[in-house]
TORLOKOL-871640 format. One record per residue (C-alpha): z, y, x; residue in one letter. Coordinates in steps of 0.02 Angstrom, whole numbers, plus 50000, padded with zeros to 5 digits. Layout:
<z:Z, y:Y, x:X, lumpa:A>;
...
% end
This chain:
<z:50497, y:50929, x:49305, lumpa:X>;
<z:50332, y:50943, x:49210, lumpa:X>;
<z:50171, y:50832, x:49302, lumpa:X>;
<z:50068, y:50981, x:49223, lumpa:X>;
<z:50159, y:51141, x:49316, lumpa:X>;
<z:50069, y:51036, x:49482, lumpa:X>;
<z:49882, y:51081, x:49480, lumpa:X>;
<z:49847, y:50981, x:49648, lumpa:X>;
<z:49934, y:50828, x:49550, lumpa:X>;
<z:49819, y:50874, x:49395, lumpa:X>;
<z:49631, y:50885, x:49492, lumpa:X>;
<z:49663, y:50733, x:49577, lumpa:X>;
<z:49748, y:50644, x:49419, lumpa:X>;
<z:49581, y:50720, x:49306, lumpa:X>;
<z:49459, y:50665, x:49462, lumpa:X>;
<z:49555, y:50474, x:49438, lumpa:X>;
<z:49545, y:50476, x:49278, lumpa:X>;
<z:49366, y:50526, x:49259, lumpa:X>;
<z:49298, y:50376, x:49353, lumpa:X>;
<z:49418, y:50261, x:49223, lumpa:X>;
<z:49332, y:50366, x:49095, lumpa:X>;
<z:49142, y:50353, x:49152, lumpa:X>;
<z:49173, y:50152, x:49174, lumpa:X>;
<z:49230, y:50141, x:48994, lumpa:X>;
<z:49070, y:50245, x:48960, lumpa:X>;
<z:48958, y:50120, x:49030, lumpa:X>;
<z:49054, y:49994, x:48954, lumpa:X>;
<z:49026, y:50056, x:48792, lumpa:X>;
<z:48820, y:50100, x:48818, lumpa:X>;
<z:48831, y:49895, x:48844, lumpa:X>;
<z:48936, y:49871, x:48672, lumpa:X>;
<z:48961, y:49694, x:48640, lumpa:X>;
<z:48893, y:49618, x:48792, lumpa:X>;
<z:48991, y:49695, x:48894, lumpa:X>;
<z:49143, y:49639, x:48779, lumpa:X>;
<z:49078, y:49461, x:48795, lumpa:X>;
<z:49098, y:49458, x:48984, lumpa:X>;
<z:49259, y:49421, x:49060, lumpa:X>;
<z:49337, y:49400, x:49224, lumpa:X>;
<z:49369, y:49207, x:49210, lumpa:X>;
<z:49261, y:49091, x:49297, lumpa:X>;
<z:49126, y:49019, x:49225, lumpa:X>;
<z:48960, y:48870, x:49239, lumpa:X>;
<z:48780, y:48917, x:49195, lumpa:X>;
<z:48676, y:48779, x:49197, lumpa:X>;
<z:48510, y:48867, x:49199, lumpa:X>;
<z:48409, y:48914, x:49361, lumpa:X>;
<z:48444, y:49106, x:49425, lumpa:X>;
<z:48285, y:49200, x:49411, lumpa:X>;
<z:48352, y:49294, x:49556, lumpa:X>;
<z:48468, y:49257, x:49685, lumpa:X>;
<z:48563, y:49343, x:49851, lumpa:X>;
<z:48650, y:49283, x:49961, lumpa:X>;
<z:48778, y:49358, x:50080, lumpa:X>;
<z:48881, y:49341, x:50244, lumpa:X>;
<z:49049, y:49411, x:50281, lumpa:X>;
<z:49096, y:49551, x:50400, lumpa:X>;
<z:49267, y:49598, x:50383, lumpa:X>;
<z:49235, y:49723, x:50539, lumpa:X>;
<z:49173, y:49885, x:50392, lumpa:X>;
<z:49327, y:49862, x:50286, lumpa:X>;
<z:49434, y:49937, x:50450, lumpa:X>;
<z:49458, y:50115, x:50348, lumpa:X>;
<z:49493, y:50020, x:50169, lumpa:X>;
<z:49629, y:50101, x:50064, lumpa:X>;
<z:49799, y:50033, x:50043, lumpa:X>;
<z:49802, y:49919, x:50209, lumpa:X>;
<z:49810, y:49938, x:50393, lumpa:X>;
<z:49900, y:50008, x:50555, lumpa:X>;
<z:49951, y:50176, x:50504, lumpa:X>;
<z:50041, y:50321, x:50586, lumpa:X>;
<z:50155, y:50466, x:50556, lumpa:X>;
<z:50099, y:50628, x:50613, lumpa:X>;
<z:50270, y:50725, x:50603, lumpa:X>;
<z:50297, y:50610, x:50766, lumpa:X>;
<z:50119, y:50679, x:50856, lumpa:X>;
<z:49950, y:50693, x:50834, lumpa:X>;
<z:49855, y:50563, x:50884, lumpa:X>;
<z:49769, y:50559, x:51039, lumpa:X>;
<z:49642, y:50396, x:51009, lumpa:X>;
<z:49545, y:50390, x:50835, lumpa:X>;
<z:49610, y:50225, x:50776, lumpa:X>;
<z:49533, y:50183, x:50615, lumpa:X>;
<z:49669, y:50185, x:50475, lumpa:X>;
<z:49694, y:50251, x:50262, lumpa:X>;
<z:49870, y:50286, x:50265, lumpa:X>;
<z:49985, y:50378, x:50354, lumpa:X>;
<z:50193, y:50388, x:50340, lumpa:X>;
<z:50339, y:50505, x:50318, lumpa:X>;
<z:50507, y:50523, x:50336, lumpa:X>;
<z:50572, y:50668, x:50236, lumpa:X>;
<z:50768, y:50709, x:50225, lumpa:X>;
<z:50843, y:50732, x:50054, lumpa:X>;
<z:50903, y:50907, x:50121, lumpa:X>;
<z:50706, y:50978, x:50107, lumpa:X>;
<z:50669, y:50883, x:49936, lumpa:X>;
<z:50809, y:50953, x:49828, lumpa:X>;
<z:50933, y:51109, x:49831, lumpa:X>;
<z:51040, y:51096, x:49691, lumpa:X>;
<z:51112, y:50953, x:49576, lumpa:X>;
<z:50938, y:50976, x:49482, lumpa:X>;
<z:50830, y:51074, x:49605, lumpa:X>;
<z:50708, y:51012, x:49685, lumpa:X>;
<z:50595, y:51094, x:49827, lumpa:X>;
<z:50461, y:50963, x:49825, lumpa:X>;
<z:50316, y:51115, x:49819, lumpa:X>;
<z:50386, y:51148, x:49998, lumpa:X>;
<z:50412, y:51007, x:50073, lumpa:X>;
<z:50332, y:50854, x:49979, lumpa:X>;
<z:50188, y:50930, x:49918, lumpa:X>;
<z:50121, y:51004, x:50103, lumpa:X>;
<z:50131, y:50826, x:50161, lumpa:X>;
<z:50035, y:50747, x:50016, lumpa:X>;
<z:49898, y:50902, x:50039, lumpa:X>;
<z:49860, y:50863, x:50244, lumpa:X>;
<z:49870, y:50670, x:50214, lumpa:X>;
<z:49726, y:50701, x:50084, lumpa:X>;
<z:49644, y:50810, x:50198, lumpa:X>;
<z:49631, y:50677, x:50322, lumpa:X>;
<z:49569, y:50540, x:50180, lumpa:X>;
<z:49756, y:50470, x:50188, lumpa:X>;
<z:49871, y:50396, x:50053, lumpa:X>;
<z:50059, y:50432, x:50103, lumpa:X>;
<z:50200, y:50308, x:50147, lumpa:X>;
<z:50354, y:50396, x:50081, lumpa:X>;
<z:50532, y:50380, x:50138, lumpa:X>;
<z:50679, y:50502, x:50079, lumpa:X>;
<z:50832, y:50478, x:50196, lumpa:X>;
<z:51008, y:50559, x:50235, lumpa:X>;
<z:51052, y:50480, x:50384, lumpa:X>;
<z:50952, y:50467, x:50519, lumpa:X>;
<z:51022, y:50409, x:50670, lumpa:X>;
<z:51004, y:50532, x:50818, lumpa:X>;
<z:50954, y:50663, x:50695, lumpa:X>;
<z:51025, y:50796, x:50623, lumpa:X>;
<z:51112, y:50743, x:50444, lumpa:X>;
<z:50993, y:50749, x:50287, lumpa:X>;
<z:51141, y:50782, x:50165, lumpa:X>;
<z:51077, y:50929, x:50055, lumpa:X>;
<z:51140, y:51089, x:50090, lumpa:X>;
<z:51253, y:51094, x:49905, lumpa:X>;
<z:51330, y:50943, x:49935, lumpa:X>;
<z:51391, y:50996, x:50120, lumpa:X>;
<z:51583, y:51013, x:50146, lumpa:X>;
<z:51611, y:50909, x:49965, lumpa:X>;
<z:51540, y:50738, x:50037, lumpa:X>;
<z:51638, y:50670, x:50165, lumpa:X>;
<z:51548, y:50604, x:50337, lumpa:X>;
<z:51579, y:50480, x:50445, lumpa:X>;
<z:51534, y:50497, x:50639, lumpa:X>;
<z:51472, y:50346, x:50732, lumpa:X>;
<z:51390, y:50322, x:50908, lumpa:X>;
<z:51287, y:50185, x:50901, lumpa:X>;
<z:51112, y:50185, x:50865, lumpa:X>;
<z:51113, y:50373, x:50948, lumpa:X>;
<z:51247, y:50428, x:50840, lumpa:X>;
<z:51260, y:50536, x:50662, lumpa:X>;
<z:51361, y:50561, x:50533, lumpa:X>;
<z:51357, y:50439, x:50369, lumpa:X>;
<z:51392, y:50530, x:50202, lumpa:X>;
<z:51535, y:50440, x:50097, lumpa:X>;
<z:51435, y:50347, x:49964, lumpa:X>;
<z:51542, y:50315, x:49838, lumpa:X>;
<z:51564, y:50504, x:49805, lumpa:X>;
<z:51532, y:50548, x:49630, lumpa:X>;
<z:51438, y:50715, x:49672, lumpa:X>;
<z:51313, y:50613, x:49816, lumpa:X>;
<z:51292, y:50467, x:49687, lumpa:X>;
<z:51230, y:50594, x:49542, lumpa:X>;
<z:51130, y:50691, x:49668, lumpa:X>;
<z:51040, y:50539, x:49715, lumpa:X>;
<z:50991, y:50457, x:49538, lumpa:X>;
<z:50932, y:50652, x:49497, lumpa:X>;
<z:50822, y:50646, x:49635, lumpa:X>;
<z:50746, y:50493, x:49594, lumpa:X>;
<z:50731, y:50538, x:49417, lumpa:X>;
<z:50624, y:50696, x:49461, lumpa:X>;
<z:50536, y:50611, x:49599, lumpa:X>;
<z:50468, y:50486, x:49484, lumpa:X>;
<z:50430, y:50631, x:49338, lumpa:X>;
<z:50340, y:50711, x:49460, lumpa:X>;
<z:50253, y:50585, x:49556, lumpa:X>;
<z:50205, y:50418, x:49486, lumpa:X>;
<z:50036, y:50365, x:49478, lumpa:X>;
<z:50005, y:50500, x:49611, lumpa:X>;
<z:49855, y:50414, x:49700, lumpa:X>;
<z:49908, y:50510, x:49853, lumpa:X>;
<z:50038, y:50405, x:49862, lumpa:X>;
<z:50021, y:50227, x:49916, lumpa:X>;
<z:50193, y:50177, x:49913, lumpa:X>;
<z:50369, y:50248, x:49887, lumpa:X>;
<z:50500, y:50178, x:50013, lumpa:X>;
<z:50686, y:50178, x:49926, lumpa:X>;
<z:50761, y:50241, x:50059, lumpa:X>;
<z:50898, y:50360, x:50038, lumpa:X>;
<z:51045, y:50218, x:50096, lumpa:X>;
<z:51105, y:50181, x:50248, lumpa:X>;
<z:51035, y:50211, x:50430, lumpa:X>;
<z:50849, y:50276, x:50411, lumpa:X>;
<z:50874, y:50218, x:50233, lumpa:X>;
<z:50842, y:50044, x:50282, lumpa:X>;
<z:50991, y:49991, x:50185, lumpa:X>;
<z:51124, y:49955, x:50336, lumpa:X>;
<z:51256, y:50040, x:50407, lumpa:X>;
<z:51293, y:49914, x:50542, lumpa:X>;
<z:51401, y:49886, x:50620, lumpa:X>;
<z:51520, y:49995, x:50506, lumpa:X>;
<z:51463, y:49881, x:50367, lumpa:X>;
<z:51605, y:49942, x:50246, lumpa:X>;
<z:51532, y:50112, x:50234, lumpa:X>;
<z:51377, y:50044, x:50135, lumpa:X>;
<z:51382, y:50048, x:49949, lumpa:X>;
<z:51450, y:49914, x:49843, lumpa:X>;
<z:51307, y:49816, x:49749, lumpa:X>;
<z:51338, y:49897, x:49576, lumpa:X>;
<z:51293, y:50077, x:49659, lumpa:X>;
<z:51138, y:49967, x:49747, lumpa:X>;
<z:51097, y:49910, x:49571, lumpa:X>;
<z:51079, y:50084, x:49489, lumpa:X>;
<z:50975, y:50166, x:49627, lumpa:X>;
<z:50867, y:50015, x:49621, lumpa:X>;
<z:50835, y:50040, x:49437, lumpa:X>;
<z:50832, y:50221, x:49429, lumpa:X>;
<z:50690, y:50175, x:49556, lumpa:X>;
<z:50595, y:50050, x:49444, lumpa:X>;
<z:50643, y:50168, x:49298, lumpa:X>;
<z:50561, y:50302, x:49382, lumpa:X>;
<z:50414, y:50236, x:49471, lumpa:X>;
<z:50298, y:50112, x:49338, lumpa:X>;
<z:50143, y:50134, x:49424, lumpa:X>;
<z:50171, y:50197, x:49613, lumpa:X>;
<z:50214, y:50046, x:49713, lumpa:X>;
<z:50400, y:50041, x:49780, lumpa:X>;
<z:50476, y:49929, x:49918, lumpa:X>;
<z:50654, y:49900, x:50000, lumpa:X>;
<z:50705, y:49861, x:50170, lumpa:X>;
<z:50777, y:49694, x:50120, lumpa:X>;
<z:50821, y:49583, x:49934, lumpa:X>;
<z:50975, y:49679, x:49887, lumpa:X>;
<z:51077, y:49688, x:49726, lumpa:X>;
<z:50955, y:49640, x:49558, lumpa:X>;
<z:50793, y:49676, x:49679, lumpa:X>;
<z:50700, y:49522, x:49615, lumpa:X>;
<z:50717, y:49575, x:49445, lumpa:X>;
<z:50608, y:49746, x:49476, lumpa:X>;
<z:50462, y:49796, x:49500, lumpa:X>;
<z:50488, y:49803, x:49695, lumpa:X>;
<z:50425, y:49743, x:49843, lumpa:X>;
<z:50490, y:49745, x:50040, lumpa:X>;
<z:50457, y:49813, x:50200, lumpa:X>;
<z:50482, y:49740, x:50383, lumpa:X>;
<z:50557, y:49887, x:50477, lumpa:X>;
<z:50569, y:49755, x:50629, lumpa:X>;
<z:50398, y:49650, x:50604, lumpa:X>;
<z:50364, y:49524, x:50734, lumpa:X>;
<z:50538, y:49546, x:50787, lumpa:X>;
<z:50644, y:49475, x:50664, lumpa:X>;
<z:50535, y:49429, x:50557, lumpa:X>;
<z:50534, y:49244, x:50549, lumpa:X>;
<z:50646, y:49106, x:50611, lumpa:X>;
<z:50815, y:49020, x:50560, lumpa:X>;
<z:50919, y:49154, x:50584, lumpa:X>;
<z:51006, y:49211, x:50409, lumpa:X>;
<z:50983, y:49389, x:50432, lumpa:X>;
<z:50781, y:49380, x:50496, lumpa:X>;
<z:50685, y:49471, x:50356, lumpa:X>;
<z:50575, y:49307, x:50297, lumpa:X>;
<z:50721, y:49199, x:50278, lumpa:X>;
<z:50807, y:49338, x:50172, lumpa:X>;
<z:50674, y:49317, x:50072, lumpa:X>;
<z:50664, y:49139, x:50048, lumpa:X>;
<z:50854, y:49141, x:50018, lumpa:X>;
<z:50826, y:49268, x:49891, lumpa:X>;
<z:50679, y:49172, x:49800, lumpa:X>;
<z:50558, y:49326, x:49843, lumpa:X>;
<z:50445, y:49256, x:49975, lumpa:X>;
<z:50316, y:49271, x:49813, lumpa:X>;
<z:50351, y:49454, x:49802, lumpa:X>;
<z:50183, y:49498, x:49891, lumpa:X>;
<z:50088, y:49404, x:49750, lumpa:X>;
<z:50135, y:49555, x:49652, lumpa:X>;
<z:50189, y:49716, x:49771, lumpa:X>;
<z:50117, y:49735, x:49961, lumpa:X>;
<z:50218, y:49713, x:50103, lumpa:X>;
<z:50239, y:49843, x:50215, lumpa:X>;
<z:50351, y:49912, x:50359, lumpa:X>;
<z:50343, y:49929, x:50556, lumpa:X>;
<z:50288, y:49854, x:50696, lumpa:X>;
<z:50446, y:49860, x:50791, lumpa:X>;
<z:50436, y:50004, x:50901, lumpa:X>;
<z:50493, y:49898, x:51079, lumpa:X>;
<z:50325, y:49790, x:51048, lumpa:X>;
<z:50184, y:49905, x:50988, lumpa:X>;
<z:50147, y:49935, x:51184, lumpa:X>;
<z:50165, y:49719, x:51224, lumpa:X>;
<z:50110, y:49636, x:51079, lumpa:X>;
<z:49913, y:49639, x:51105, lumpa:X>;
<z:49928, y:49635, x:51306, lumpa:X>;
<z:49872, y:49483, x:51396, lumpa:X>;
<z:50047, y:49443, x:51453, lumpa:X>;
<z:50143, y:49443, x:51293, lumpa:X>;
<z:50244, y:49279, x:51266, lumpa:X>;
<z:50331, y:49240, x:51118, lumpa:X>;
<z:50493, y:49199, x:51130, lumpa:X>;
<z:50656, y:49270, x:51063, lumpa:X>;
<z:50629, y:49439, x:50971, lumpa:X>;
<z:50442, y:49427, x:51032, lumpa:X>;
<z:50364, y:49321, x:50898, lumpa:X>;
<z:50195, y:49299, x:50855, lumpa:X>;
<z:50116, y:49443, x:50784, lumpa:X>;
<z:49966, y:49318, x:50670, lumpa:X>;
<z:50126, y:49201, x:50636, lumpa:X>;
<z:50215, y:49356, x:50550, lumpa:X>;
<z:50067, y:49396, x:50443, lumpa:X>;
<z:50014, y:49238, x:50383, lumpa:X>;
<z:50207, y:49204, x:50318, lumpa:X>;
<z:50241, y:49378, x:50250, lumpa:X>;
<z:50066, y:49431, x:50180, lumpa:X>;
<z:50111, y:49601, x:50262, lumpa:X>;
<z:49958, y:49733, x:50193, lumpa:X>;
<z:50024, y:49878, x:50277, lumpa:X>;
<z:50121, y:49919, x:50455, lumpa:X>;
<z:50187, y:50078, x:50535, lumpa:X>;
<z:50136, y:50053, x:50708, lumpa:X>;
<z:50138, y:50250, x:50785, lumpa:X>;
<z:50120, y:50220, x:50979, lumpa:X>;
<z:49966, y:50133, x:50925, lumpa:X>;
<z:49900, y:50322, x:50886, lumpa:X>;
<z:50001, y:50400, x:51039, lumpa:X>;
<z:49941, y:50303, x:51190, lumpa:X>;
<z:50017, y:50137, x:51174, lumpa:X>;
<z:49849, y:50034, x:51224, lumpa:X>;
<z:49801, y:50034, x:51389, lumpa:X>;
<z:49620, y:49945, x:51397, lumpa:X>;
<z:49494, y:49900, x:51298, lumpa:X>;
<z:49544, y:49727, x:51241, lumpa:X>;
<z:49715, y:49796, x:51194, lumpa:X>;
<z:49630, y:49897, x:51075, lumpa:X>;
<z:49514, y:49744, x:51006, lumpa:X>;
<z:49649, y:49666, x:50991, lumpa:X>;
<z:49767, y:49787, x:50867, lumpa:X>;
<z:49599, y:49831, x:50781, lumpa:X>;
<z:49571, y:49635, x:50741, lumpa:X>;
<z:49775, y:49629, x:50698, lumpa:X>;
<z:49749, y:49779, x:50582, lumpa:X>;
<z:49596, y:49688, x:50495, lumpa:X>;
<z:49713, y:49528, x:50476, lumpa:X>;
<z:49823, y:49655, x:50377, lumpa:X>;
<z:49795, y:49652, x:50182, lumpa:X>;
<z:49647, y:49591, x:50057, lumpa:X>;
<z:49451, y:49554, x:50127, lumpa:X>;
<z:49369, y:49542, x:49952, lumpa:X>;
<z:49193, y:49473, x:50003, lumpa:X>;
<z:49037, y:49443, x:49898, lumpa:X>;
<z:48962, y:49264, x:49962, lumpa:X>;
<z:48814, y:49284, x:49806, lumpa:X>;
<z:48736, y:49366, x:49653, lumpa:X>;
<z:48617, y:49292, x:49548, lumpa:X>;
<z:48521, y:49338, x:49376, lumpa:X>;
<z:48555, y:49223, x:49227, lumpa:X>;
<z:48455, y:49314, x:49098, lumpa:X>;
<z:48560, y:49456, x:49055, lumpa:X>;
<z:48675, y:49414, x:49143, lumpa:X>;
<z:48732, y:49454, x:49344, lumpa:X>;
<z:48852, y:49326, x:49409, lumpa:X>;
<z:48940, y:49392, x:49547, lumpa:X>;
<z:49017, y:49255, x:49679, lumpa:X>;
<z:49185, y:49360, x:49741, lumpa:X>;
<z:49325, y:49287, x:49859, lumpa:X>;
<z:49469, y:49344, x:49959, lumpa:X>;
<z:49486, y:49319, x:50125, lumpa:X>;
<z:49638, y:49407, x:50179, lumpa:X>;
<z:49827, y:49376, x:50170, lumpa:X>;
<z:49856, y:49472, x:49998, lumpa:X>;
<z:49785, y:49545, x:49861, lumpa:X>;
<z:49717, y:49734, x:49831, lumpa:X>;
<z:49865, y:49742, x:49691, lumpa:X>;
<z:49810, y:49911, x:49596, lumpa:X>;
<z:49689, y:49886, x:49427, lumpa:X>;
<z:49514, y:49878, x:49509, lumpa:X>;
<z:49340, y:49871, x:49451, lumpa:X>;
<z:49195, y:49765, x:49502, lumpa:X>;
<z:49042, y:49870, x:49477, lumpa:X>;
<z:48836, y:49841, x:49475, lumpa:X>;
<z:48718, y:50000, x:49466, lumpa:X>;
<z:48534, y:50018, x:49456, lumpa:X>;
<z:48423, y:50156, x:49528, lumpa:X>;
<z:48441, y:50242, x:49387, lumpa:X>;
<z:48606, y:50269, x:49388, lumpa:X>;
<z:48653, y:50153, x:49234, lumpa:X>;
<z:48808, y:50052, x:49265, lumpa:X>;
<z:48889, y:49863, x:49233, lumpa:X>;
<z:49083, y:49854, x:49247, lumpa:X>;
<z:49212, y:49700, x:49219, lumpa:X>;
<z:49399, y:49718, x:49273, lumpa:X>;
<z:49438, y:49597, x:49405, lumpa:X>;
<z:49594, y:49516, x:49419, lumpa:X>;
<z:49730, y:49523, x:49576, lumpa:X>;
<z:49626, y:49397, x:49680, lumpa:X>;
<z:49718, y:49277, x:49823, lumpa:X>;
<z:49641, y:49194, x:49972, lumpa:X>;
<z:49711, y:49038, x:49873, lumpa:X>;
<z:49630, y:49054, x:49740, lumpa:X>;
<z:49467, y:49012, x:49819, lumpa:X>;
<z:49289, y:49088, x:49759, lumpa:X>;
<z:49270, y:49152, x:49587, lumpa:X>;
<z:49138, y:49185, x:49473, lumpa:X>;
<z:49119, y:49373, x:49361, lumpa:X>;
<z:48991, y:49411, x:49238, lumpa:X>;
<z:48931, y:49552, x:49189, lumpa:X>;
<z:48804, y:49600, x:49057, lumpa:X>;
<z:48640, y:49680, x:49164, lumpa:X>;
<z:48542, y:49701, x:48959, lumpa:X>;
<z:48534, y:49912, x:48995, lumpa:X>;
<z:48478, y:49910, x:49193, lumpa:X>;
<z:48309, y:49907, x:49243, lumpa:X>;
<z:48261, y:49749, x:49349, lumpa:X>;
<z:48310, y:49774, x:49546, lumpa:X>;
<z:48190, y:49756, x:49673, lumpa:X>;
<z:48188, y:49795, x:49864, lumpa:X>;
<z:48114, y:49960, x:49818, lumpa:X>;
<z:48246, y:50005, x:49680, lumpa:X>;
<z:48396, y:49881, x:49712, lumpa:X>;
<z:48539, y:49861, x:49642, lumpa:X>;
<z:48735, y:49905, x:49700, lumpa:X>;
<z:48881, y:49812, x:49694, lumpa:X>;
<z:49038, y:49915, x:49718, lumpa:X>;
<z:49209, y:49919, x:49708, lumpa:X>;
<z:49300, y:50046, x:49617, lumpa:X>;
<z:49476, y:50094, x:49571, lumpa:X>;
<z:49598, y:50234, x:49500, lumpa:X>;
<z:49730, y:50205, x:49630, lumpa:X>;
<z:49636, y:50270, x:49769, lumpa:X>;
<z:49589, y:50448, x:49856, lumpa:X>;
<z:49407, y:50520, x:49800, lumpa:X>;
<z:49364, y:50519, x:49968, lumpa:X>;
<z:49393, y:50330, x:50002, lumpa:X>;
<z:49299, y:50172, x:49969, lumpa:X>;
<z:49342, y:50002, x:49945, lumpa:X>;
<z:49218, y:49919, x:50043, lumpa:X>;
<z:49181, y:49731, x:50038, lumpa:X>;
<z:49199, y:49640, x:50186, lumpa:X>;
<z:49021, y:49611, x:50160, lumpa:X>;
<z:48861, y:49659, x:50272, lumpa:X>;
<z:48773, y:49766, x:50117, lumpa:X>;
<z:48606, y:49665, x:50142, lumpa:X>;
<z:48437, y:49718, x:50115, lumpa:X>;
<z:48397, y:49626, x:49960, lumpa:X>;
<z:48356, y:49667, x:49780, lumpa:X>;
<z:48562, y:49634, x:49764, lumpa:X>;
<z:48654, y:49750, x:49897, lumpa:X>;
<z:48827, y:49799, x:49904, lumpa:X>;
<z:48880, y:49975, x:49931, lumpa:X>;
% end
């Protein structure tokens, strides 16, 4: 497939690329002083001559990209407006490919991609075959060569036979395109692997010997990391040669099973597997399990067995990102049920926050901490512009809570001097995201000489 035969793709690629493009501009204007900043702390012993300070308010980062409560609208339409970035899909293998190398993503893919855009979303993607309860997602070529398996539990379905040769080359094609087609797609947030087991989560229990062996695990999760080097990918659980790739996890159960002693809970999987650091590098995702999204933020919710503490779960995991439909679809019942998941969904993720900015010359040292459970993982761009327009830029790096509050300079030699009248504007910016979203701070913008956007 050819990234080029997509215009939608192209625009929104040339629009991404065009803010990369005017940073490096501004860069340049700012020649070596810009090249003599750096994103490494650093000690200046002379007095500011300006100085702004700032407090923290995590509430106007609720609609940040890339973290959240999020819904999927092939389910329903939401009937509350619950403030959210993302939004998720399930998408059978059937409607993304129709021969051994044709693919129908214009059809079904791409209309997905266009309304989540519409709606200032990035999409959650997850290709499947089997759903249980649905009707099989075995493309239409492959039907009456791949042999299925009925089962009743879980609703019922049929599994496809995995070791068959035709399936197996099907599904490394698919990813092969998928990725040719797709990554760095800022409309996509994340790609899901998928594809295996019951809602591709990786499982066929209790018929456990149906599943794939781990050397068929092995090449779908490097076709995968092959495939995808910039789009972020994550797995239900540490499979095969996971902690090799470039590959994160998701929590199809969170606050379920999430944490505990039992083996099979998804934290201890991790910690077996030496991947409890995996957020460090790729967000966490997955779902609320569906049984507590109407309990969880009620005032009688106990924890107990399968009911476990939804703060607990983040704090351990570093989850950014949760499916958490009935959220959307009536699931909250009063007002402090809704506080409530809007505080949980704000808990969710990075809270970069500017504490101060002060003038050393020319020089702007920017004070910048996070406050939330992970990092914003994409590239991203600290920025400063004047009222004229001219800009300062320095490339941050992937900031952790635990890193405490760092110090960024960058050179201020080209910008006219701020004043309440004609202040300046710190801003976040990034290539990973929509055109129509901001990365706010978790900041209140001020009314200084120093705001932030």
């Amino acid at each position: 497939m050819n990234k080029a035969d997509d215009s939608d793709f192209s625009e929104t690629t040339n629009s991404q690329e065009q803010i990369v493009s005017d940073l490096k501009e501004n860069q340049t204007k700012m020649s070596t002083l810009i090249d003599e900043s750096s994103a490494e702390s650093i000690n200046l012993s002379m007095s500011p001559r300006l100085e702004v300070q700032f407090t923290f308010d995590l509430e106007r980062t609720a609609e940040n990209p890339l973290r959240g409560f999020y819904t999927n609208y092939a389910w329903s339409e939401p009937v509350i407006d619950f403030p959210d970035s993302l939004e998720f899909a399930y998408i059978p293998l059937s409607d993304l490919m129709s021969g051994p190398s044709d693919f129908t993503f214009d059809t079904s893919l791409e209309p997905r991609l266009l309304a989540a855009e519409a709606r200032a979303h990035q999409l959650v993607l997850r290709p499947y075959i089997d759903y249980p309860a649905l009707v099989s997602g075995l493309p239409d070529f492959l039907d009456g060569q791949v042999e299925m398996r009925s089962y009743t539990q879980h609703g019922g379905g049929l599994s496809p036979d995995y070791d068959d040769p035709d399936l197996r080359a099907a599904l490394l094609s698919f990813i092969e395109a998928l990725g040719q087609k797709y990554d760095g797609d800022p409309r996509l947030a994340v790609v899901q692997i998928g594809l295996l087991g019951f809602w591709g989560e990786w499982h066929t229990w209790p018929h456990d010997a149906w599943f794939p062996d781990a050397d068929f695990q092995s090449e779908v999760l490097n076709a995968y990391a092959t495939a995808f080097e910039k789009t972020f990918l994550q797995v239900r659980k540490p499979v095969a040669d996971v902690t090799n790739l470039r590959i994160g996890f998701h929590d199809d159960s969170f606050a379920y099973s999430t944490l505990g002693d039992i083996d099979w809970y998804f934290h201890p999987l991790l910690i077996e597997a030496k991947a409890d650091d995996r957020w460090r590098e790729i967000p966490i995702g997955g779902e609320l399990r569906p049984e507590l999204q109407g309990e969880v933020f009620e005032d009688g919710y106990i924890t107990g067995v399968y009911r476990q503490d939804f703060s607990d779960c983040v704090e351990a995991t570093h989850a950014s990102m949760l499916l958490a439909a009935q959220l959307y679809s009536g699931g909250l019942n009063s007002t402090i049920e809704r506080e409530r998941a809007e505080a949980a969904a704000l808990s969710l993720g990075y809270a970069l926050h500017v504490s101060r900015a002060a003038i050393f010359g020319d020089s702007l040292e920017v004070s910048l901490e996070n406050r939330g459970v992970a990092p914003f993982y994409p590239a991203i761009f600290l920025q400063v512009e004047d009222s004229n327009g001219m800009k300062a830029t320095v490339e941050l790096p992937r900031l952790t809570s635990d890193q405490g509050c760092k110090r960024f300079r960058l050179s201020i030699s080209m910008l006219i001097s701020p004043s309440r009248e004609a202040p300046w504007t710190l801003s976040l910016r990034s290539d990973y995201i929509l055109p129509t979203q901001k990365i706010l701070f978790a900041t209140a913008p001020g009314k200084d000489a120093i705001r932030v956007e």
